[in-house]
N, C-alpha and C positions, 0 to 999 in steps of 0.2 A: 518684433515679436520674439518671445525668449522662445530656446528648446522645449519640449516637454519633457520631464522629469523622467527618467530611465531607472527600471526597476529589474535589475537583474535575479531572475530565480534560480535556483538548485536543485531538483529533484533526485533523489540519490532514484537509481536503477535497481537495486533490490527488491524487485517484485512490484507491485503491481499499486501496494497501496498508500507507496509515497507521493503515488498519482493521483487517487484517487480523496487521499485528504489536499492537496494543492489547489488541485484543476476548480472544486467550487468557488475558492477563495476567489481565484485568478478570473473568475466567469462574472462573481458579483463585486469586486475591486474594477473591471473594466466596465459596468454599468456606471458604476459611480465618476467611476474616471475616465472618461472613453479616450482624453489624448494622451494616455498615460502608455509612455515605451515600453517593451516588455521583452526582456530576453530569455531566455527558458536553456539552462544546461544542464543535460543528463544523459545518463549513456544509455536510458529507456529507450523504444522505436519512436522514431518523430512521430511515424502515423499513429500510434498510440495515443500520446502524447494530444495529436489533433484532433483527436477522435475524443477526447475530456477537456480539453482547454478550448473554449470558444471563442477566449479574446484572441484577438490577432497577438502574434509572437513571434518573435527572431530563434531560430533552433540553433546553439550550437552544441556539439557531442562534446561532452565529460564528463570525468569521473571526480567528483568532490567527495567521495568518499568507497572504501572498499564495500560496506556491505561486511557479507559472510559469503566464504565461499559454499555454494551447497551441493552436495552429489546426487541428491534429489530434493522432492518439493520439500520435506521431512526432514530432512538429516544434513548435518553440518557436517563438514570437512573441516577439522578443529586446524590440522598440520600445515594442509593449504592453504587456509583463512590467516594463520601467524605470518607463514611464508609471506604471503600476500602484504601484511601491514607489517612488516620488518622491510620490505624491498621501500613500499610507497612512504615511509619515515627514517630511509637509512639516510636522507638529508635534509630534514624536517623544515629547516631554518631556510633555506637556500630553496626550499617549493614555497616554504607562508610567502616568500619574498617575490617570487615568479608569478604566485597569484596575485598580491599586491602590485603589483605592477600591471597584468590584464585586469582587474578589475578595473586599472586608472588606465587602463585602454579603450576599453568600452565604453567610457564617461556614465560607469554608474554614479546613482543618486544614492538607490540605498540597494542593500544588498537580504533577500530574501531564499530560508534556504528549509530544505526539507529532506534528508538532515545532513547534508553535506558538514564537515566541518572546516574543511580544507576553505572553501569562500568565508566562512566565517573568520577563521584564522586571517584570510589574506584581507580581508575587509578590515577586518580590527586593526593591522600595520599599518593599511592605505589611510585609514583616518577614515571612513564611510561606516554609517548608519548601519547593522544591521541585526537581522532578528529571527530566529531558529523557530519551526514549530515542526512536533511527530509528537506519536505514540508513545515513541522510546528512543533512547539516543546509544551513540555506537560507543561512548566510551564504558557505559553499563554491561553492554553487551558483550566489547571483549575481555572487559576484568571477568566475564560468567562464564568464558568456553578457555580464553590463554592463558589468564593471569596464573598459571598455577607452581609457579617460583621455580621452574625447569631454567627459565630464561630472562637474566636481569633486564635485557629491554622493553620486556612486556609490562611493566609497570610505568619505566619511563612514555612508550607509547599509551597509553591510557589516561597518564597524566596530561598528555599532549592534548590528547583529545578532548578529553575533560574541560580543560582550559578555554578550548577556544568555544564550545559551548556554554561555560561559565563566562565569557565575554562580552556574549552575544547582548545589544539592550533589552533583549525579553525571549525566554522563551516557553513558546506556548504551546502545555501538554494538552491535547486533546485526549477528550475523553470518548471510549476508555482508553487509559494509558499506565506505563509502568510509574514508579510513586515518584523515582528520581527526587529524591531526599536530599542527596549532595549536591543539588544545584540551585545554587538562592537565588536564580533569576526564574524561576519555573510559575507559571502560572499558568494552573488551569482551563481550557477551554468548554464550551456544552460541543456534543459530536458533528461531526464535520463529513459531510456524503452527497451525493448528488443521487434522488432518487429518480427512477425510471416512471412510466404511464404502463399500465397494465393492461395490456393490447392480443389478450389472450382467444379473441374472437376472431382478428387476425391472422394470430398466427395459425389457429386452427388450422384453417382455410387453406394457405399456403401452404401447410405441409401436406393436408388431407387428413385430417387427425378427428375423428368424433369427439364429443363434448364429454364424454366421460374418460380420456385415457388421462393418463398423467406424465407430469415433464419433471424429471428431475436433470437440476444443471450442474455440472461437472466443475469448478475451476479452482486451481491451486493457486491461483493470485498473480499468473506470471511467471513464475519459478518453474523453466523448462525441466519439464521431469516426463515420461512418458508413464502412463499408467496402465495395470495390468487388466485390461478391460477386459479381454478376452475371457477371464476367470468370472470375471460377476455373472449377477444371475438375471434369467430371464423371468416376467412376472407379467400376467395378463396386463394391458390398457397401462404397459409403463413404458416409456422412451427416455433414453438418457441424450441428454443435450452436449455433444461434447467439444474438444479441441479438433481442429483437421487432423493432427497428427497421429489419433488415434481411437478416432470415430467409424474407420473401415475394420474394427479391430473386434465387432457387437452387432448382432444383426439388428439389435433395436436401438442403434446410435443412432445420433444427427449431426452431422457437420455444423455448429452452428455459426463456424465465423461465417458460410457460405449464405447465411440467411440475410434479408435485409432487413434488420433491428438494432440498434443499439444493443451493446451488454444489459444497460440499464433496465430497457424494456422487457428481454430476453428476462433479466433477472424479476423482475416485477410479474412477468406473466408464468412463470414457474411456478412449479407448486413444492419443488424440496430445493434446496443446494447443497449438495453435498462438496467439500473443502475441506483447507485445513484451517484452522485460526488462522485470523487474519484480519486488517482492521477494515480497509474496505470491505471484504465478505463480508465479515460480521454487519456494521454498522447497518449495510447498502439494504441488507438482509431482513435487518429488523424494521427498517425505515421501510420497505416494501410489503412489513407480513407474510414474508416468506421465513418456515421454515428450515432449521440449519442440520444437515447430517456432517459431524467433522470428524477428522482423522486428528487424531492430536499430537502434538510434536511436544511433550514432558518436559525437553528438556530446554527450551526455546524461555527465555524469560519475559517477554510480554504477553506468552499463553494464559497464565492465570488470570492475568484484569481483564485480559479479552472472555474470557471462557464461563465469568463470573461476570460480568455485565449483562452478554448473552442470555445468559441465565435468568435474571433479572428481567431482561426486557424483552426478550423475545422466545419463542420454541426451537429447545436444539436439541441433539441427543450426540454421544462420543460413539465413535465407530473405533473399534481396537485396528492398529494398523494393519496386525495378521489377517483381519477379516476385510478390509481393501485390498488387500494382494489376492488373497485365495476366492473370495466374492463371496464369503457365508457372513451374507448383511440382510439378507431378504426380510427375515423378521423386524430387523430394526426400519427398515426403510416402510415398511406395511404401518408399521406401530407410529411413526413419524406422519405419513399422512393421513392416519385419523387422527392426527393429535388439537384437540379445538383450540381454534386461534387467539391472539392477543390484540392488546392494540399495538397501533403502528408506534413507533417512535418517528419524531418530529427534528431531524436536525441541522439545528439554529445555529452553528458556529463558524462555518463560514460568513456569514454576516458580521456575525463580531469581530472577526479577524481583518475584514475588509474593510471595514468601518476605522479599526486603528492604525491600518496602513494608508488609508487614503489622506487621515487626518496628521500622520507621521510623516 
């Protein structure tokens, strides 16, 4: 009897929603292929990690890609982020070659990544299959915060990058996503999200909560940043659902990792979210009929397609940064939850993705 086929994935660690576009895939690719091997590297928590991926999976910790370094959920650290991808390419040739070499350690088949570039690149040397899918890709990202001709390696690195997601045999933008124009393997996906059960009678219950208060949920996608809770405001029959880290910080917090819910559910039985862009939030958001209160990050280049989909497909409103720090949101958050609802969006692209993989 032959092995079964070994599908090594990538999940870059940069917040939250390289997970949360991955983990459906990987949920409805192992219905279809239940003997199908599954390795999972990323410098995300495992338990995160297992807490969205339901197939069974081999965890090892890495970094296939830097990411952006950020000094909070908002804000790029432009000097750190170079620093960072000047160290991780000051021997470019000589890592594609170390990772070609573990990928033909592993006895990958094919190589599956979200958006690591570094497995793509060392995939493409090995001679092995493989295939990129995101929102947005890192080489777009650092030609938009380094590229700015201070430093002749910063083009060389972006070309690098570029390359090895030009390599890849498809990659697939899910929507919404940045337009990535210079990459002729980009095709299209419909939106990709694992939606939660709205178990809002439950949670009542558990917390002790009457049927008329309201839950707004807190989450900046993963991207530790502590927030200035302390400052917001208080408002009759409102509870804010927050991180441990900073739910002791509001007399009307909630600890919700402490709760027994999924995010999913948590997020489904909510009546606001307030975040930042984001493509899990957003998608998860609209795919539940929850409402979106977001802080915006201007200068972040996947903000617009996410920020004008939302638009489109579900109810959101911008929260100006100054008024998340200082707490003068109350109006908006009031005006947010009479706002009458939409329909749900439906998404179908995890299916697609799993369908081409299983068949690849």
């Amino acid at each position: 009897m032959s092995n079964p086929r070994h599908l090594v994935v990538s999940v870059s660690g940069h917040g939250f929603g390289h997970v949360a576009q991955t983990a459906p895939i990987l949920n409805a690719l192992h219905q279809r292929c239940p003997q199908l091997r599954i390795t999972v590297r990323s410098s995300a928590p495992e338990s995160h990690l297992r807490s969205r991926i339901h197939a069974p999976f081999d965890y090892l910790n890495s970094t296939g890609d830097i990411g952006m370094v950020m000094s909070s959920a908002l804000t790029v650290d432009i000097e750190k982020s170079r620093s960072a991808y000047h160290a991780f390419h000051a021997d470019w040739d000589a890592r594609v070659t170390e990772e070609a070499r573990l990928l033909k350690s592993l006895g990958a088949d094919r190589v599956f990544s979200n958006v690591g570039y570094l497995p793509l690149a060392g995939a493409q040397r090995a001679g092995i299959a493989n295939v990129a899918l995101c929102s947005l890709n890192w080489a777009d990202i650092y030609r938009h915060y380094c590229c700015d001709g201070t430093d002749t390696r910063d083009e060389t690195i972006a070309a690098q990058i570029q390359s090895s997601y030009a390599g890849a045999d498809v990659f697939w933008r899910t929507t919404p996503g940045m337009a990535m124009s210079n990459l002729a393997n980009v095709t299209p996906v419909a939106p990709i999200a694992a939606i939660g059960t709205r178990r809002r009678g439950e949670l009542n219950r558990h917390l002790k909560l009457s049927a008329q208060e309201k839950l707004v949920l807190v989450s900046m996608g993963g991207i530790s940043s502590r927030l200035p809770v302390e400052n917001w405001p208080r408002l009759d029959g409102v509870r804010y659902l927050l991180q441990a880290n900073c739910s002791d910080q509001h007399p009307d917090a909630i600890n919700f990792e402490a709760l027994p819910f999924s995010f999913y559910d948590l997020l489904a039985s909510s009546d606001v979210l307030l975040c930042k862009p984001g493509y899990g939030s957003f998608v998860e958001a609209a795919g539940s009929g929850v409402p979106v209160l977001y802080a915006n990050r201007p200068d972040w280049p996947e903000s617009p397609a996410l920020i004008a989909w939302l638009q489109q497909h579900g109810v959101c409103r911008e929260i100006p940064q100054n008024s998340l720090e200082n707490g003068d949101f109350s109006g908006m958050l009031i005006q947010i939850l009479d706002a009458p609802a939409v329909d749900r969006v439906t998404p179908n692209g995890a299916e697609h993705v799993a369908l081409y993989l299983a068949e690849y």
